[in-house]
ROVOTI-135527 format. One line per 4 residues: number of its first residue (from 1); their letters; for each residue x, y, z of C-alpha. Coordinates in nm, 2 decimals. Example, Ala and Ser with C-alpha at 12.3 -4.5 7.8 and 13.67 -1.06 7.14 Angstrom:
BEGIN
1	AS	1.23,-0.45,0.78; 1.37,-0.11,0.71 .
This chain:
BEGIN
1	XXXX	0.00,0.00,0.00; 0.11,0.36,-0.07; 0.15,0.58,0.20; 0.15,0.97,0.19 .
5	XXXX	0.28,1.05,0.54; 0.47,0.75,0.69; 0.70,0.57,0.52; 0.66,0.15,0.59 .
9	XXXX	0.92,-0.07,0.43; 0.99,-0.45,0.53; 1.33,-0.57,0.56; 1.47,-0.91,0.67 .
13	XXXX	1.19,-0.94,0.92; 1.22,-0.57,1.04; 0.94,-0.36,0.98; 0.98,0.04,1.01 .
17	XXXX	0.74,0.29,1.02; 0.89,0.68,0.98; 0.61,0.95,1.03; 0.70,1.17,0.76 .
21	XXXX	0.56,1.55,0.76; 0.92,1.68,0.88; 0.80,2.07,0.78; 0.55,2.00,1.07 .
25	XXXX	0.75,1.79,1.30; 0.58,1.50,1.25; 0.27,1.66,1.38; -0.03,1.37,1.33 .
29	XXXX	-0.35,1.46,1.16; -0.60,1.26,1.00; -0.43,1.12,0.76; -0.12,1.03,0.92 .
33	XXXX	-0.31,0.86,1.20; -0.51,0.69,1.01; -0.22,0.57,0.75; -0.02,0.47,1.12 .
37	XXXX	-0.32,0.24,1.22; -0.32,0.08,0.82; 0.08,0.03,0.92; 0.02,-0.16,1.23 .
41	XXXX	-0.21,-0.39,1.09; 0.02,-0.50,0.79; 0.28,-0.57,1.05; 0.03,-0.78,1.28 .
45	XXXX	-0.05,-0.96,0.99; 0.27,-1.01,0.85; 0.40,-1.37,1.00; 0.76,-1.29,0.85 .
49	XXXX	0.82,-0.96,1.06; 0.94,-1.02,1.40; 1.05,-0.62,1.47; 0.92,-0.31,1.47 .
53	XXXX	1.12,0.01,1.43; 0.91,0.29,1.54; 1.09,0.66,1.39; 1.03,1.04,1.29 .
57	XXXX	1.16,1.18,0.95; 1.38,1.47,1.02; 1.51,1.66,1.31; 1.14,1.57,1.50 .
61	XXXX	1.01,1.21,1.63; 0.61,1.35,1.70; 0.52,1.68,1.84; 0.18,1.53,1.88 .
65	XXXX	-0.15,1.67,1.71; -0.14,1.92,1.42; -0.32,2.19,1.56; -0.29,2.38,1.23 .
69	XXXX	-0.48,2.11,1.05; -0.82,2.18,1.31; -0.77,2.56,1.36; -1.08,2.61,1.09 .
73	XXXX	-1.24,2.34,1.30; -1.60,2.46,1.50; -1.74,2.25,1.75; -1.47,1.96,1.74 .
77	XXXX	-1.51,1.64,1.97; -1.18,1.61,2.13; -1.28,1.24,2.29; -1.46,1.16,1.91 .
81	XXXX	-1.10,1.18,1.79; -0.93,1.04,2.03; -1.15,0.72,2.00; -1.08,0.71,1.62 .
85	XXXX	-0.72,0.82,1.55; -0.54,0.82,1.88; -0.67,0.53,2.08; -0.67,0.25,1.82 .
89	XXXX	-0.31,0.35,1.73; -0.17,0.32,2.11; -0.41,-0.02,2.22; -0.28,-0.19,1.85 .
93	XXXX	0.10,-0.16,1.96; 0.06,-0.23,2.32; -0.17,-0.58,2.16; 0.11,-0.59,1.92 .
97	XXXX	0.25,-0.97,2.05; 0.64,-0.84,1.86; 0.86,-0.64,2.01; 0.84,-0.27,1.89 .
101	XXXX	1.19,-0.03,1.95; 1.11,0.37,1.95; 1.41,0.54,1.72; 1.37,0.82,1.92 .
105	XXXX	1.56,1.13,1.70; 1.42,1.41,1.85; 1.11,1.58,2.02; 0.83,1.39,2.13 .
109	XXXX	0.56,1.59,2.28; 0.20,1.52,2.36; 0.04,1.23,2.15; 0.41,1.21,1.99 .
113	XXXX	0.52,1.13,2.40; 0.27,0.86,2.40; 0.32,0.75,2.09; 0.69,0.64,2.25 .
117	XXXX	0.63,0.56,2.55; 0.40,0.25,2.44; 0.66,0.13,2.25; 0.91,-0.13,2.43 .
121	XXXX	1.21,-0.04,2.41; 1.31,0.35,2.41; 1.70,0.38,2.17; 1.75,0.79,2.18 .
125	XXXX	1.95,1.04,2.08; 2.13,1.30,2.25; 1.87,1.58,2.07; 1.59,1.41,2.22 .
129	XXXX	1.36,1.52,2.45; 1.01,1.48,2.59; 0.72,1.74,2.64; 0.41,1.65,2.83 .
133	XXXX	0.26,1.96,2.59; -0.10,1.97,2.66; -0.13,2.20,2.97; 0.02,2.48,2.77 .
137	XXXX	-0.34,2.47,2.54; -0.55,2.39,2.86; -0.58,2.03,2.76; -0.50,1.72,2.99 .
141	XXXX	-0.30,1.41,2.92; -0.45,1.18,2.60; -0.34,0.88,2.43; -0.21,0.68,2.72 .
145	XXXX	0.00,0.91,2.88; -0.19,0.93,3.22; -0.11,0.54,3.19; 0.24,0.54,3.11 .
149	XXXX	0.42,0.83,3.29; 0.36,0.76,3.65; 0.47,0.39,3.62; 0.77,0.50,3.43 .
153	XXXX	0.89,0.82,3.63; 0.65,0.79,3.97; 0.34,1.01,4.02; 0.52,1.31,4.16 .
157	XXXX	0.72,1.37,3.84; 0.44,1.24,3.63; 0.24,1.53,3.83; 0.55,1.78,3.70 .
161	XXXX	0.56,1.68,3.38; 0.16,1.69,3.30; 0.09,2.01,3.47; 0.43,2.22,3.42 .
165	XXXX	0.51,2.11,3.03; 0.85,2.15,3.11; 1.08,1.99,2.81; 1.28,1.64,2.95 .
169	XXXX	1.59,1.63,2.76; 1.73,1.32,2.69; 2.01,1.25,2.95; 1.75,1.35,3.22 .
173	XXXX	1.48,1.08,3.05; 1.77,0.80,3.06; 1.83,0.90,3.40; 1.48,0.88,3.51 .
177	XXXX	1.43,0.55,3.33; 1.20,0.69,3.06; 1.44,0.49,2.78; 1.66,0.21,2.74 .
181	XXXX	1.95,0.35,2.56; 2.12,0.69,2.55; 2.34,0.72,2.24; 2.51,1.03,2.05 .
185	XXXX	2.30,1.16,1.74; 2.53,0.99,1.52; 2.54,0.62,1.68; 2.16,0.62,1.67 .
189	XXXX	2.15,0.43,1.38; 2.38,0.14,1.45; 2.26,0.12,1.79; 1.86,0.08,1.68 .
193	XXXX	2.00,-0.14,1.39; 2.21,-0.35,1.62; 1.88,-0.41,1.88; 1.65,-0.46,1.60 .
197	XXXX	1.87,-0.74,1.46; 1.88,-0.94,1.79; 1.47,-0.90,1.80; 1.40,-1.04,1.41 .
201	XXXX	1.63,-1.35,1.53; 1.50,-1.39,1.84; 1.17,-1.60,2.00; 0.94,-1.38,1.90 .
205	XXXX	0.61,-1.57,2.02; 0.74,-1.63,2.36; 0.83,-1.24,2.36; 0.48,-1.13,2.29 .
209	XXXX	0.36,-1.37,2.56; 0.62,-1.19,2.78; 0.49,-0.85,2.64; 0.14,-0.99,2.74 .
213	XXXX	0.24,-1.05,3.08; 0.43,-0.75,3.17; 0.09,-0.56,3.05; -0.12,-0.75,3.30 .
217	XXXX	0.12,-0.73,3.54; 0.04,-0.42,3.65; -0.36,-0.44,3.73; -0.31,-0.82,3.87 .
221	XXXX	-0.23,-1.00,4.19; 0.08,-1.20,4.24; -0.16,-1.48,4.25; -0.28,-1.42,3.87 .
225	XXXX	0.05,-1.37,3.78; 0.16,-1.75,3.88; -0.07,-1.91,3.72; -0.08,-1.63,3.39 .
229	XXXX	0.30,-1.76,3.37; 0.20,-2.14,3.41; -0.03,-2.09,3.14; 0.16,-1.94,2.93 .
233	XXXX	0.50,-2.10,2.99; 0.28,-2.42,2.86; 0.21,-2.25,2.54; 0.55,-2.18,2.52 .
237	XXXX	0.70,-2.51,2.61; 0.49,-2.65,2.24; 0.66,-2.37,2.05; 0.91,-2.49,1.76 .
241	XXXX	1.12,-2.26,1.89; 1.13,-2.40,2.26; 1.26,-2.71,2.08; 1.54,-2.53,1.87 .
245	XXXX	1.64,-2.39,2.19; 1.70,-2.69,2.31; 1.83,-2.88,2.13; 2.08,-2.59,1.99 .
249	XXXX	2.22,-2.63,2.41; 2.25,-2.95,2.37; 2.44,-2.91,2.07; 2.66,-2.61,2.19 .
253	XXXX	2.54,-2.41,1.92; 2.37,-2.05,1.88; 1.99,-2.15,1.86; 1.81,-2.01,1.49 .
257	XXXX	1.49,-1.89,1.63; 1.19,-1.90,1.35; 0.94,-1.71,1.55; 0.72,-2.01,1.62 .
């Protein structure tokens, strides 16, 4: 499918989605949304990808919602939009059973925040940053960002960032455990590359039962999360990949993982 403001290309089991309106920053509106929820069902689809590379064209990752693009707007239903464009997008890659790394290469604010924040795993640049952006247009936290923040940073910064809108640069997000990796601008490549790689050879049904469980991990009882694991270590314990595992031990060999 043709895309007109993300870019989605397939390559030895890594998918990549780049949000591409780099005169806007990225800024989402309909059509971007839209073409990003198109995206994430080709890759759930797609039995051959086993990664997802999450990215901004340009010198932006997301500065969240085009506000341009609805100035002429009269009467708009903020929650009507969220329930179209923004929630599908963030529920689709947090049901995504694959592993999704966030090429985080510059601002993230509002919706764009969110947007990285439900990835899994956070590789950003130096220029990065974060912006919780809403309270400066008397708006409150949207697309999962209520959810997110205060089990990544603790509710008293979560409080700081949602109701201040002061920008997070990137050292201070590594430090706070907002991302996995910290890099320089110019290693951000290799580094995403380099993870990316180890996901598209790695057990990637046992990882989205892991994603699974580290989502209901949060709202469940210890209890529920024994017998969550038994059930699904059974599941995994039938996988063709369980097997390769195995046996490649046995053999003293690097296992080749098919993602089943």
């Amino acid at each position: 499918m043709d895309y007109n403001s993300i870019k989605f290309s397939v390559n030895e089991g890594v998918a990549t989605i780049c949000l591409n309106r780099p005169d806007v920053f990225n800024a989402f509106n309909e059509e971007q949304s839209f073409e990003m929820q198109s995206a994430l069902k080709a890759v759930k689809k797609d039995d051959d990808v086993r990664v997802l590379v999450i990215t901004g064209e340009g010198r932006a990752f997301c500065s969240g919602q085009d506000l341009k693009s609805i100035a002429g707007s009269k009467n708009r239903s903020l929650s009507e939009s969220l329930y179209k464009r923004y929630n599908p997008m963030i529920k689709a890659l947090r049901n995504l059973e694959k592993p999704i790394v966030c090429r985080l290469n510059g601002v993230a604010a509002g919706a764009g925040a969110s947007l990285a924040f439900a990835c899994d795993f956070i590789v950003a640049s130096e220029k990065s940053s974060f912006v919780e952006a809403f309270v400066g247009v008397g708006l409150v936290l949207d697309s999962g960002s209520s959810y997110f923040l205060p089990r990544l940073v603790g509710t008293q910064r979560a409080f700081e960032m949602a109701t201040m809108g002061n920008k997070i640069k990137a050292q201070q997000a590594f430090e706070w455990g907002m991302v996995n990796r910290l890099v320089p601008h110019e290693q951000l490549d290799q580094t995403v590359e380099e993870i990316a790689t180890y996901y598209s050879k790695a057990p990637t049904k046992a990882i989205g039962m892991m994603k699974k469980m580290l989502n209901k991990s949060s709202t469940s009882t210890l209890e529920d999360m024994l017998q969550y694991e038994a059930y699904c270590q059974e599941i995994a314990g039938r996988s063709s990949d369980y097997k390769e595992g195995v046996s490649a031990f046995n053999d003293k060999r690097k296992p080749e993982f098919k993602g089943l």
